[in-house]
N, C-alpha and C positions, 0 to 999 in steps of 0.2 A: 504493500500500500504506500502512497505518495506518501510522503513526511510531511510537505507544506500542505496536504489537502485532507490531511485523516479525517477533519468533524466534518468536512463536506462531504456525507455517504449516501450515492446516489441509492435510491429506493431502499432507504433504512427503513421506510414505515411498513411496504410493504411484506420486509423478512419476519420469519416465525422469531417465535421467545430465542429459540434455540441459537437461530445462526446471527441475533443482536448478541445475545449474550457471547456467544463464539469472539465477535467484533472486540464487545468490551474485554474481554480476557484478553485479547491481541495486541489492545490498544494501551492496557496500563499493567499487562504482566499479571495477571490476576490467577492465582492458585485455586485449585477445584475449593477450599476450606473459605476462600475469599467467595469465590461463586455459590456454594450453595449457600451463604449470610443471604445474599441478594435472593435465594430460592424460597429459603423458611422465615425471613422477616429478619434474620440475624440476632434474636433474642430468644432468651430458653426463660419459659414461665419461672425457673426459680432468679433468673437475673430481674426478670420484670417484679416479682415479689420484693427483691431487694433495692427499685429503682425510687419504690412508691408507696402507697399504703394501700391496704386493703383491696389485694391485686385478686382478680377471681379468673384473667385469662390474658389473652394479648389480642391487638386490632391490628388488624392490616391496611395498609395500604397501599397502591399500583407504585411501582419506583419505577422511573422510564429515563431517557439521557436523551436531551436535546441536542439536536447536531447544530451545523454547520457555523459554530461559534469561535470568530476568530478577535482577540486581543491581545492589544500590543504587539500583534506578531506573530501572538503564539495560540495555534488550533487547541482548543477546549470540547472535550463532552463532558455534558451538564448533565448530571442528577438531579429528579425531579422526582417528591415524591408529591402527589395529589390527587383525588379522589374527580375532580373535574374536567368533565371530558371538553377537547379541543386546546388544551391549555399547552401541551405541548408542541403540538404540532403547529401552533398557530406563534410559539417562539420559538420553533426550528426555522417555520418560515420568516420570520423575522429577520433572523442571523442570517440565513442566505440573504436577505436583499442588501441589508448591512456589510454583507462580507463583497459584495460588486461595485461599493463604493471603498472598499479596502479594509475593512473590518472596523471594530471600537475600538476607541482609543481611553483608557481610564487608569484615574487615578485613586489615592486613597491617601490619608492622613494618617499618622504616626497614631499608633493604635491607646489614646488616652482616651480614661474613663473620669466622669463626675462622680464624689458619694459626698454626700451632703450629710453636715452634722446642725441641727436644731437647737437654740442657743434664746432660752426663757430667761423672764427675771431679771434682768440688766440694770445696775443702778444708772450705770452711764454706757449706752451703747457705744457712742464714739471713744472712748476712752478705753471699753472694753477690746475695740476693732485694733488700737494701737497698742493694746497689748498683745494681741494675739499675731500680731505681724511682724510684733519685732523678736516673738520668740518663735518666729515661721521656722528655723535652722534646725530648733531642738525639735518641736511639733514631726518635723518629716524627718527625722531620724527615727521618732519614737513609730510611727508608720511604718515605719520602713526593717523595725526590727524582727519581723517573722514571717520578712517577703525574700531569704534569701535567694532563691534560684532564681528569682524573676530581675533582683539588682544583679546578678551576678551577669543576668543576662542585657544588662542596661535597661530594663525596666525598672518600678517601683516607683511611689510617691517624688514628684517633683515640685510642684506649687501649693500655695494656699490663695484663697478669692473668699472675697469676704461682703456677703450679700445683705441690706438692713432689708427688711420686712416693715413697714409701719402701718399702724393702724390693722392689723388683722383682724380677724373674729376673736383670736387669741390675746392679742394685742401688740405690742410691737415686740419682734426678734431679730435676732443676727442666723444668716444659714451661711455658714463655711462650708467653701468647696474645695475637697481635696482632691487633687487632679493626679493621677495616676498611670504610666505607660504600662498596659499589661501584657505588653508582648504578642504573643500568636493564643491567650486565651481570650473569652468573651471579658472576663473579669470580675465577676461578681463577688465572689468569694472571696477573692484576693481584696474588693476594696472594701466589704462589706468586716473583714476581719482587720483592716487596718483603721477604719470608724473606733470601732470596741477597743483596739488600742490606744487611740489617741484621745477618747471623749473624757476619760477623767482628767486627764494633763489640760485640755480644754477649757473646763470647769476652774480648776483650779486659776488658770491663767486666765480667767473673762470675769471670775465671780458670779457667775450665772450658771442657769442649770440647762444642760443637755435631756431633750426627748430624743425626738428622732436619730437615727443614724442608720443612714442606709443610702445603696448607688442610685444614682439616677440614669431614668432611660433615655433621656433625652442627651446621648450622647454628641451633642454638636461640639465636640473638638475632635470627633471621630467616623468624619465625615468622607463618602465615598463618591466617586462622579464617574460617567461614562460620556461620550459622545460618539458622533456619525453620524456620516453621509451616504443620503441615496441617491444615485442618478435618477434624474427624471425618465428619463428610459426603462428604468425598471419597474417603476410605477405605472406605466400606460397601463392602459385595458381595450378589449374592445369596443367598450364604450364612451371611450375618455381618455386622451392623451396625457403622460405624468404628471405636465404642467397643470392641469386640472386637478388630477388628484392632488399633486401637492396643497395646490387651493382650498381642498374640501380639507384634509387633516388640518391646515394652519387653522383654519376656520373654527373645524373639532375643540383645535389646542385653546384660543381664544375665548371658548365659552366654558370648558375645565378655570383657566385664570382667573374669569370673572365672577363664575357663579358656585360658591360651596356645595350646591345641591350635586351639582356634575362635577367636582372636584371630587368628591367624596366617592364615586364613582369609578373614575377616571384613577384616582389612585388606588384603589383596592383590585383592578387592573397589573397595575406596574406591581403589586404584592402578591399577586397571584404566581409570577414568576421568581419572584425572590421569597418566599414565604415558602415554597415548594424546595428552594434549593437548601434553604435554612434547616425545614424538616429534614432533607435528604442526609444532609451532613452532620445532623446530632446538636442542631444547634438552637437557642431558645429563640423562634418564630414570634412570638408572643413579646420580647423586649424588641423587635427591630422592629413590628409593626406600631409597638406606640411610637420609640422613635422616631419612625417618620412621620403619622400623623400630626405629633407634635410640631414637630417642623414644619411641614405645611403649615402651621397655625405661626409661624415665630413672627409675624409682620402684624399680626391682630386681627386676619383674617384666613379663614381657610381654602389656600388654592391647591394647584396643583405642582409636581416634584419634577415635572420634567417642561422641555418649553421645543417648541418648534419653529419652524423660518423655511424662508426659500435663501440659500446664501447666492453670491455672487452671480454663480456660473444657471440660476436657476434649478440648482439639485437641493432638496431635500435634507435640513439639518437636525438633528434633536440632539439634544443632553438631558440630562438628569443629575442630580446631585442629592445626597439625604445621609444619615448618620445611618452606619453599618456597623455593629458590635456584633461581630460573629469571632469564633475565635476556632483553630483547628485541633487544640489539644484541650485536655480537660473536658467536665460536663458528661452528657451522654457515650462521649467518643470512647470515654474509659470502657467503657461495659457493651455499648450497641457495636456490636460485629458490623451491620449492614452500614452502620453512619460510619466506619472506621472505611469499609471495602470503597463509599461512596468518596469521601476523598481519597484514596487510591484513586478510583477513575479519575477525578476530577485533575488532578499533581499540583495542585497546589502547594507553595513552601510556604506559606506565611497565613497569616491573619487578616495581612493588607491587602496580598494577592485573592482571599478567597472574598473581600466587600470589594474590591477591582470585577471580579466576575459577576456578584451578585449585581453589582448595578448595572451593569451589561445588559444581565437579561433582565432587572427590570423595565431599562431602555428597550429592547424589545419585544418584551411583550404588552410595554407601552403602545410600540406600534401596530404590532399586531389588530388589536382592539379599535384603535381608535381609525386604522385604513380600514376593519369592516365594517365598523360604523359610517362609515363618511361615503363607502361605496356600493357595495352588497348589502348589508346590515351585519347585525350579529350574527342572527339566528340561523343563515344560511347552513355554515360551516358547521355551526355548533349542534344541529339538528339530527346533523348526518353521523355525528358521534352521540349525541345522545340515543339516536332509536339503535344503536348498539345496548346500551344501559337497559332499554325498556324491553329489548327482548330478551333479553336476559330474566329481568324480571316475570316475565311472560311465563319464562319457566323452558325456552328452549334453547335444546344441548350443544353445548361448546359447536360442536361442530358445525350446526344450523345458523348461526346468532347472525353472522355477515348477510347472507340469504334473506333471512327479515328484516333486516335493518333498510339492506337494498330494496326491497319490496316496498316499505312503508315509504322511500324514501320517493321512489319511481311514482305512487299514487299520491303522494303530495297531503298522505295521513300518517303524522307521525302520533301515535298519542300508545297508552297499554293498550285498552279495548281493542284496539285493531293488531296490536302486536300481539294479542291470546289469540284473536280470530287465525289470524296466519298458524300461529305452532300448533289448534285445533285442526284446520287444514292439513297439515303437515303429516299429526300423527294419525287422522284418517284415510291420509295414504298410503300411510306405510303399513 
């Protein structure tokens, strides 16, 4: 296989489980003990007993690799895990249109986290502030004293930020922010354990009392961007030359900007792709989604994370930017076999490299979305993989499902009632 073209795999959709899976083994070295992780879910009921509470079994869900994802240079397949159909394939095709305009290009920020310590009671808040800043030296040493593998690694506590609060519900406080490099983990733990160290030395040095202590998700000092260009050429259609469509997308991006209703929209979109690759890799979905809703929100109003343009030449631009706290070691990757095989596929070295990829694809599966909106619709695509879903549902055998799907799709009836009708059909043939 080409080296410069591996995630460009022509008719990957169409190949069985078997000779994808053959691909992926080919493509990252992958050992039969690494493949069947990807077979059986890659966790054993007694690791999911010990992940959680009150474990009674394990859930599954479809793990797939999007192709033809090229950044900075370098061919990526992408782990996807998610339960919704089209979502793949509609940011494979993404990445090819993005890859004919020469792929993304992305970057990512030095992988620092916020944890916020809560600071009641103050006889003199500014006084208190000047105290705590001028003993900032000792304050991050005391941080820093049971973070040793991550200083050794040039990470651990580097700053202090010192936030007043006034007039709350509470009434007025000081939140210290302690800023933290966590290296290639997400971080929680590391800064969440450096809070509980430093809160009495806090106390002591503010004369005030410490509640809270804990990270914050809104990691905007750990912030990831992608962008790319599409030729207008790649965009035509039969019905509509690129230059048009670019028109309709700008148009799309324009009413995401303006209106929260479709921003909210428009970005759970761009999360659909990153939230899938987050799950994939063992990593907490749930802090990168507030992060970036938060961010959309940092201006006072809720837009959207990515923006669009026609540049220069008349092709097709987008970016996207938004906080990525993913990390490659630690968290579930300790114990999930399948999140451990998933970055294998993936080869990512870093923390920085793996929110460089995620905002790649949520750049395209930004556009995915928003070119079927503006041209086809949604539902076209997405229709054609759901009545896969519903005949399933229906109750007919692996082997049947394609057959009904095509059928519902060809009479322009996709719903169950008519998918039981077809497998009723079916097995009064047979």
């Amino acid at each position: 296989m080409d080296k410069t073209l591996r995630s460009a795999i022509p008719g990957f959709y169409g190949l069985t489980v078997a000779e994808r899976q053959a691909i992926a083994k080919e493509w990252a070295g992958l050992g039969e003990g690494e493949l069947e992780s990807l077979r059986d879910s890659g966790l054993s009921l007694a690791q999911a007993d010990l992940m959680i509470e009150n474990v009674i079994g394990r859930y599954s869900l479809p793990l797939a690799v999007a192709t033809n994802f090229k950044i900075n240079d370098r061919d990526y397949l992408v782990p996807m895990v998610i339960e919704e159909a089209s979502v793949v394939a509609a940011c494979s095709s993404a990445a090819k249109l993005f890859r004919q305009g020469g792929g993304f290009t992305a970057s990512a920020d030095e992988p620092i986290m916020i944890g916020q310590i809560q600071l009641l009671d103050l006889a003199d808040m500014e006084a208190a502030t000047g105290s705590i800043l001028a003993r900032k030296a000792e304050i991050l040493a005391r941080a820093n004293e049971g973070a040793g593998s991550i200083v050794a690694r040039g990470g651990g506590a580097l700053d202090l930020e010192i936030r007043p609060l006034r007039d709350t519900e509470a009434g007025d406080m000081l939140i210290l922010h302690l800023h933290c490099d966590v290296r290639d983990a997400m971080g929680a733990n590391l800064i969440n354990a450096a809070l509980e160290r430093i809160a009495p030395l806090v106390e002591r040095i503010s004369g005030g009392r410490v509640n809270l202590r804990i990270l914050s998700n809104l990691s905007d000092r750990r912030l990831a961007r992608a962008s790319g260009t599409i030729p207008r050429e790649a965009l035509a259609m039969a019905e509509a030359p690129g230059t048009e469509v670019i028109q309709w997308i700008c148009e799309a991006a324009a009413f995401a900007a303006a209106d929260p209703y479709r921003a909210a929209t428009h970005n759970k979109g761009i999360m659909n792709g990153i939230d899938a690759l987050m799950l994939a890799t063992g990593n907490d979905w749930r802090a990168v989604e507030a992060g970036a809703h938060a961010y959309a929100s940092r201006n006072g109003r809720y837009r959207s994370l990515t923006t669009w343009s026609r540049d220069s030449l008349g092709n097709l631009r987008g970016e996207i930017e938004l906080p990525l706290a993913a990390g490659i070691i630690g968290g579930a990757t300790r114990i999930h076999r399948g999140a451990q095989t998933s970055l294998k596929l993936l080869g990512v070295k870093s923390a920085q490299e793996l929110a460089q990829v995620a905002a790649a694809v949520g750049l395209a599966q930004n556009l995915a979305a928003i070119r079927a909106l503006a041209t086809d619709g949604i539902q076209k695509g997405h229709m054609r993989l759901h009545a896969r879903q519903l005949a399933l549902a229906a109750g007919a055998a692996e082997e049947n499902v394609r057959a009904v799907a095509a059928q519902m799709v060809d009479e322009g009836n996709i719903g169950l009632a008519r998918a039981q009708d077809i497998v009723r059909e079916q097995r009064d043939m047979s």
